[in-house]
C-alpha positions in Angstrom: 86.1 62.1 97.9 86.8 65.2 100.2 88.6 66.5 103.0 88.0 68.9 105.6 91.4 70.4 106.9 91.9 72.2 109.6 94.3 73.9 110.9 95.5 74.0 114.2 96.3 76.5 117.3 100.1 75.9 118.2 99.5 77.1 121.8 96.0 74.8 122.5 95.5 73.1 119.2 92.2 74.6 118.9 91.1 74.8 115.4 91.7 78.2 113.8 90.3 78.0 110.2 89.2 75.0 108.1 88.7 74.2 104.3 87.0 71.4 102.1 89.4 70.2 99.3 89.3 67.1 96.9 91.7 64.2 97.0 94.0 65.1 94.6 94.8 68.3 96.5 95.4 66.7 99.9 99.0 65.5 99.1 100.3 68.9 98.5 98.3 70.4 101.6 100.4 68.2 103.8 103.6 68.5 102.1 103.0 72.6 102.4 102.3 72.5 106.4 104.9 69.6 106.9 107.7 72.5 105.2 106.4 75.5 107.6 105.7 72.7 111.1 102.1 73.7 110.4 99.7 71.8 112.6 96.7 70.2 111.1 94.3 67.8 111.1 92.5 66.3 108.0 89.1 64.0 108.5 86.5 62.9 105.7 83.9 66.0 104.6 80.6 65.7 105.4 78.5 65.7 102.4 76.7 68.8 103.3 80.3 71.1 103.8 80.4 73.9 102.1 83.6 75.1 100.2 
């Protein structure tokens, strides 16, 4: 399965850039944003996202 993650806009939490990842690398996404206080959201990829 993949992930689109975006991350987020501190001031409006508009979106600011997004990528498509695999499973496996979701884990280590989170744990990278949760060390900085990144903002992000993560929802299932549509099967037609691009990488």
């Amino acid at each position: 399965m993949r992930f689109e993650i975006m991350r987020l806009d501190d001031a409006d939490g508009a979106a600011v850039d997004s990528t498509v990842v695999d499973a496996a690398s979701v884990n280590q996404i989170v744990q990278q944003a949760a060390a900085i206080g990144q903002r992000i959201y993560i929802r299932p990829a549509d099967a037609t996202a691009v990488r």
